[in-house]
C-alpha positions in Angstrom: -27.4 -20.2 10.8 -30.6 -18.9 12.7 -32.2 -15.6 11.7 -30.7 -14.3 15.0 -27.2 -15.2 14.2 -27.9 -13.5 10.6 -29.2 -10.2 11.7 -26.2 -10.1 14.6 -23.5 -10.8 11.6 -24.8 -7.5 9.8 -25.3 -5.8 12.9 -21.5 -6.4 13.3 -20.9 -4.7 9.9 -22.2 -1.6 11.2 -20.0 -1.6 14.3 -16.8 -2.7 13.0 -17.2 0.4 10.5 -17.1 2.4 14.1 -14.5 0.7 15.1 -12.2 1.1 12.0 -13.0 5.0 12.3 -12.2 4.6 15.8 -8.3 3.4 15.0 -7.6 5.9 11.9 -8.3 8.5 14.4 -6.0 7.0 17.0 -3.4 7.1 14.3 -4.1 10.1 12.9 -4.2 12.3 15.8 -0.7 10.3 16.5 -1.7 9.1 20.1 0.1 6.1 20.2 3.4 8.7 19.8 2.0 10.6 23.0 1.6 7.1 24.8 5.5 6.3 23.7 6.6 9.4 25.0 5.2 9.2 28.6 6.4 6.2 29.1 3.9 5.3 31.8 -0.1 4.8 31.8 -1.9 7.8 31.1 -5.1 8.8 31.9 -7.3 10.6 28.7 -7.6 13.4 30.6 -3.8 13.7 31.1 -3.1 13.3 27.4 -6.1 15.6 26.6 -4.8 18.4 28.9 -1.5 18.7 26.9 -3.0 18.6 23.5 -5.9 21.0 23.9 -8.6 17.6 23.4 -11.5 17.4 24.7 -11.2 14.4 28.0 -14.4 12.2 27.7 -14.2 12.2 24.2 -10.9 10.6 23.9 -11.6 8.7 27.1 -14.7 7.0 24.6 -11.9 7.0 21.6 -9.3 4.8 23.6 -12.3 2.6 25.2 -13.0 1.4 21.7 -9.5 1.0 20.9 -8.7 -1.2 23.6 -11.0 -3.4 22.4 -9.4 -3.9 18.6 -5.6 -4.7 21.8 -3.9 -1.7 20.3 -4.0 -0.2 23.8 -4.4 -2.0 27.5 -7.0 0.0 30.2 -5.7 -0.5 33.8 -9.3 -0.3 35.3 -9.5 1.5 38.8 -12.8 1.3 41.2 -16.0 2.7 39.2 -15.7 6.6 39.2 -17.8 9.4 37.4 -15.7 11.1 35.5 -13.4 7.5 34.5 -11.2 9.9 32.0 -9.4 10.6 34.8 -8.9 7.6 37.0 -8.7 4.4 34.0 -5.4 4.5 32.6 -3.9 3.3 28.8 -0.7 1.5 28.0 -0.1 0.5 24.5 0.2 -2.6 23.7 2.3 -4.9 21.4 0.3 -4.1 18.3 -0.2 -0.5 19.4 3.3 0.4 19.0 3.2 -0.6 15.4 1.2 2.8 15.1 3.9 4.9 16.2 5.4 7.0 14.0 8.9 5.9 14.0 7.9 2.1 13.6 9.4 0.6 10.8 6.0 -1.1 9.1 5.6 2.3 8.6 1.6 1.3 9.5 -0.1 4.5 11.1 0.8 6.5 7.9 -0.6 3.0 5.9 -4.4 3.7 8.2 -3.8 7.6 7.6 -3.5 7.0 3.7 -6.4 4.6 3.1 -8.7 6.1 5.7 -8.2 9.7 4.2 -11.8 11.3 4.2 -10.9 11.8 0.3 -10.8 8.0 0.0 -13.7 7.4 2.8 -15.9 9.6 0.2 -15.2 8.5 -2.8 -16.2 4.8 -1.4 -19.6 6.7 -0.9 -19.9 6.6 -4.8 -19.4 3.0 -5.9 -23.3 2.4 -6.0 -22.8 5.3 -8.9 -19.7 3.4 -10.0 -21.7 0.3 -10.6 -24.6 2.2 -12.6 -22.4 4.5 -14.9 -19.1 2.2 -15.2 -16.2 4.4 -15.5 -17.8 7.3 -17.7 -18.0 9.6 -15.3 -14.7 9.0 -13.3 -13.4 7.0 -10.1 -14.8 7.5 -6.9 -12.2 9.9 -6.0 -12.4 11.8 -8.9 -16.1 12.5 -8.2 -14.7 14.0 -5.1 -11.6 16.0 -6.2 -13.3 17.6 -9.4 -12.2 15.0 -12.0 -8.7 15.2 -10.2 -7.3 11.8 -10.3 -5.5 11.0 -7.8 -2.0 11.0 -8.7 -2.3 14.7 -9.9 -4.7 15.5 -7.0 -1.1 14.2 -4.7 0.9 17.3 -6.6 -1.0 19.7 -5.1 1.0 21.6 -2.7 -1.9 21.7 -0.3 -1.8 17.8 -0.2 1.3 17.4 0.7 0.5 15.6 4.0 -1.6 12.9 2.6 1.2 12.9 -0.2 3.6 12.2 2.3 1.2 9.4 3.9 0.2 7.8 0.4 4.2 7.5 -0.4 4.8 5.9 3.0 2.0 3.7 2.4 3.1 2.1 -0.6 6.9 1.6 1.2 5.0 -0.1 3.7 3.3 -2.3 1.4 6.6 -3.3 -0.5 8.3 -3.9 3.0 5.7 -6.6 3.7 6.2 -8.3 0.4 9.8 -7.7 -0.4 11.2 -11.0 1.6 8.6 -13.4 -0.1 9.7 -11.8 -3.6 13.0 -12.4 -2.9 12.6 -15.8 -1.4 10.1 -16.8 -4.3 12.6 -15.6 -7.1 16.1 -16.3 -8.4 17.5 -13.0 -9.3 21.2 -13.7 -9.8 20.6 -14.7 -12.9 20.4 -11.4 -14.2 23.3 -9.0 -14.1 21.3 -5.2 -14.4 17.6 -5.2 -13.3 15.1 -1.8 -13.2 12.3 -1.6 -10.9 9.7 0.6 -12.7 7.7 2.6 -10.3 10.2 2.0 -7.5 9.7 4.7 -4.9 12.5 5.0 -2.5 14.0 1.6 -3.7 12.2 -0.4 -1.0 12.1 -3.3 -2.7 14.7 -3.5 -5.3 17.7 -2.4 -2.3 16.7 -5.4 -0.7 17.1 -7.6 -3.9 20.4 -6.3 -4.4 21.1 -6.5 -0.6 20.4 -10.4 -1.0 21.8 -10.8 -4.1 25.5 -9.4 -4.0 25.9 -10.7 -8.0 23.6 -8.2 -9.2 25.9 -5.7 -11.0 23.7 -2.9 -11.1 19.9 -1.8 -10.1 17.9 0.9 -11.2 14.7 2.7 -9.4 12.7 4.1 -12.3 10.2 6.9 -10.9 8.8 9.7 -12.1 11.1 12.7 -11.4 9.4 14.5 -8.7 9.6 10.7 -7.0 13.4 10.5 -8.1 14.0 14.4 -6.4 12.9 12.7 -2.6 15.1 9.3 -3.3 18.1 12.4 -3.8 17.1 13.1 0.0 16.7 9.8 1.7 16.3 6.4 -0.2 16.7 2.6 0.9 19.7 2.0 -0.6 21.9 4.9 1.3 19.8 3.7 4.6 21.2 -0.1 3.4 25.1 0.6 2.8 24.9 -0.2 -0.8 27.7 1.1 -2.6 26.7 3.4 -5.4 28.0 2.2 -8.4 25.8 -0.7 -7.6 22.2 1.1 -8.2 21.1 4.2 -10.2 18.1 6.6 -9.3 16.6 7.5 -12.7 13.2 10.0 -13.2 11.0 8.7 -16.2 7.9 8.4 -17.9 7.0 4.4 -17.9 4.8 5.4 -20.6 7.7 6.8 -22.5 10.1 3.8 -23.9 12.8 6.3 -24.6 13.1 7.4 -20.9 13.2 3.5 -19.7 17.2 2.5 -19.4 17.9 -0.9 -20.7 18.4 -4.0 -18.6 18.1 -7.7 -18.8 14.8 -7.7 -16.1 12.2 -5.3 -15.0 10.0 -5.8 -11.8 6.2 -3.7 -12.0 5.1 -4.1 -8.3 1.4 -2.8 -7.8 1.3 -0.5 -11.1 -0.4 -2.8 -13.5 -3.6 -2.5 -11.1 -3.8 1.0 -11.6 -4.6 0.9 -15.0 -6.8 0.1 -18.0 -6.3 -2.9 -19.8 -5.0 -0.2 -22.7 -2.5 1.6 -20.6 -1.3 -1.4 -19.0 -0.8 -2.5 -22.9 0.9 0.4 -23.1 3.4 0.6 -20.3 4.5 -3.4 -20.9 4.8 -2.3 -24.8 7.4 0.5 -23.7 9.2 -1.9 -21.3 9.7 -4.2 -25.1 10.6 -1.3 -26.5 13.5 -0.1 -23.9 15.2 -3.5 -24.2 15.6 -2.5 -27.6 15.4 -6.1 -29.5 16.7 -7.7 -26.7 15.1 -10.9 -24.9 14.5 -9.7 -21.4 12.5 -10.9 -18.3 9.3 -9.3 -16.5 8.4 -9.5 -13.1 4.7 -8.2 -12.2 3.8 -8.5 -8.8 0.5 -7.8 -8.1 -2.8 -8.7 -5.5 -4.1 -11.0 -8.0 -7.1 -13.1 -8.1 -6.7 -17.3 -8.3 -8.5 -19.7 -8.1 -10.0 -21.4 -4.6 -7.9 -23.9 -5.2 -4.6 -22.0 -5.0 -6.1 -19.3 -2.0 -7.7 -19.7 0.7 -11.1 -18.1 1.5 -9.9 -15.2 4.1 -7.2 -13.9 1.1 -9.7 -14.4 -1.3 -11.8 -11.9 0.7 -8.7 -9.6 1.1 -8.4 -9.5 -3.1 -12.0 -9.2 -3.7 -11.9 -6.1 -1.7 -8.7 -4.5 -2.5 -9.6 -5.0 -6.0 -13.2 -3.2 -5.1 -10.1 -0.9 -3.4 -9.0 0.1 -7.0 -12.3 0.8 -9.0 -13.2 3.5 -6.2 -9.7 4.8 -6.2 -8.0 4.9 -9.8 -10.7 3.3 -11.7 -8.4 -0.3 -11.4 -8.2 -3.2 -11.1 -6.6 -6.9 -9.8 -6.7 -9.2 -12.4 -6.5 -13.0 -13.0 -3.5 -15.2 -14.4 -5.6 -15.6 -17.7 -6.1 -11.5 -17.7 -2.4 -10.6 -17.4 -1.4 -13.5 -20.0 -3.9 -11.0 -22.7 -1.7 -7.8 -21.6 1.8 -10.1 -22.6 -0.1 -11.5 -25.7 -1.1 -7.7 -27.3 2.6 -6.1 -25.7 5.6 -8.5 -27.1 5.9 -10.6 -23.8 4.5 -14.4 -23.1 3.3 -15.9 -19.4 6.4 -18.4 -18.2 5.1 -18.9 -14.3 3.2 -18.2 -11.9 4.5 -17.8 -8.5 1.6 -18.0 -5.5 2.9 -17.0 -2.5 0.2 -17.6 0.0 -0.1 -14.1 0.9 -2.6 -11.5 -1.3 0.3 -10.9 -3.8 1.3 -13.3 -6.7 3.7 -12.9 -8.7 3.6 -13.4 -12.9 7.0 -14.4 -14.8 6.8 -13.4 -18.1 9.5 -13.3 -21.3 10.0 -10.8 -24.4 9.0 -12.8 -27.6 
């Protein structure tokens, strides 16, 4: 590679920074809803007009955006003022930033673009001098807030809203290769610990009709939403077929019993001590008896088992979790440590050819 082609790859870095800002802002000013709506090419100065924006600017915004295909310019003769003569379409891919789209995307861009989250990645120089003495990234920003408390606050109820969608969004991308991966009609009553809304485990008992009972474990204020609107009322279960129970995970006595327990994306979040911790209490709510753990987690493997571009995708995500909660992804060998000190032993490991993996363990 020539010193040209070197100095044009970084140069690239810079502008594809401008261009990720560029498509948070499309979603989070909710254009691609305004572009639904019409139903016809728009000119940025007649979607400006209607929302009180500013023409040229958003002309500039959805120029750049066109080029990432989330929306099509219909190019007219060269004008002055081309906010009012070029006109936008979305496209395919741009409709997946609508708000009603199922992938549940734009609020996904408006969680993990956040300006709280764009800070705190500001600080991971600082992160890799001090370690985690002095907090996560965005706990340097909140005020030693972390993040899960900094959600509570009533005047982040927004990005609340956006993180929680986020997550569902991430569970509704993985949920089919769980299920396809594992065979859960062996077991008859299964908990999902840190289950949200039941995104995944609705669609485990959807698939598997010989599942006698499932139960989302959440913390209660989690639990109080899933009263409201939850996967499994949206999926036609029938009620005596799942349970929506508000916990502690660190809390055994809180954890209802069952024969399996899925962790999807929670063992990340956490310290090698608390993760300890939270598999310990899972041992301890089976209450002697032999049970089966699912973790499912972005995990790191080997070259041999992922491919370079996924490899990237973990490396960063896991980057992802030291600015964010102080986390982390872990390797095979690292998870098999947290069964060894909590009561549980490594059975299989399922690669899946996306970023998430997916660890089998048993109780001793």
């Amino acid at each position: 590679m020539t010193e040209n082609h070197l100095i044009r790859r970084h140069f690239l870095l810079t502008t594809n920074r401008t261009e990720e800002t560029a498509i948070w802002t499309f979603a989070e000013l909710g254009v691609a809803d305004l572009l639904e709506a019409a139903n016809t090419p728009q000119t940025a100065d007649e979607l400006a007009q209607k929302q009180g924006w500013n023409s040229d600017y958003l002309y500039r915004l959805l120029r750049a955006v066109a080029d990432a295909n989330i929306v099509r310019e219909i190019k007219y003769n060269e004008a002055i003022e081309l906010e009012k003569t070029n006109r936008f379409e979305l496209t395919k891919d741009g409709r997946y930033l609508t708000s009603d789209h199922p992938s549940k995307l734009r609020y996904s861009l408006r969680a993990w673009f956040h300006p709280v989250i764009q800070t705190a990645s500001q600080y991971l120089p600082q992160l890799i001098r001090d370690g985690s003495s002095k907090g996560s990234g965005v706990e340097r920003v909140t005020g030693n807030v972390p993040i899960f408390e900094f959600l509570k606050k009533e005047e982040n109820r927004e990005f609340a809203h956006n993180f929680n969608e986020a997550m569902a969004s991430h569970s509704r991308c993985s949920r089919e290769i769980v299920v396809n991966a594992i065979n859960f009609s062996r077991f008859n009553k299964i908990v999902d610990i840190g289950g949200g809304l039941g995104c995944l485990l609705s669609y485990i008992l959807e698939k598997n009709p010989t599942i006698k009972q499932g139960v989302c474990f959440d913390l209660p204020q989690v639990m109080q939403q899933s009263d409201i609107e939850n996967e499994f009322v949206k999926q036609n279960l029938s009620k005596d077929r799942y349970q929506l129970v508000g916990g502690d995970m660190f809390d055994p006595k809180t954890i209802p019993q069952a024969d399996a327990y899925i962790l999807q994306n929670i063992i990340h979040n956490w310290s090698d001590d608390q993760a300890i911790d939270i598999i310990k209490s899972i041992r301890k709510a089976a209450n002697g008896q032999q049970v089966t753990l699912f973790i499912i987690e972005v995990m790191v493997i080997s070259d041999i088992e992922q491919n370079k571009f996924l490899s990237r995708i973990v490396h960063a995500m896991d980057l992802q979790m030291m600015i964010i909660l102080n986390g982390k992804e872990r390797t095979q060998k690292q998870h098999e440590y947290l069964f060894e000190q909590s009561g549980f032993k490594f059975k299989r490991l399922y690669v899946t050819g996306t970023p998430h993996s997916i660890i089998e363990a048993v109780s001793n």
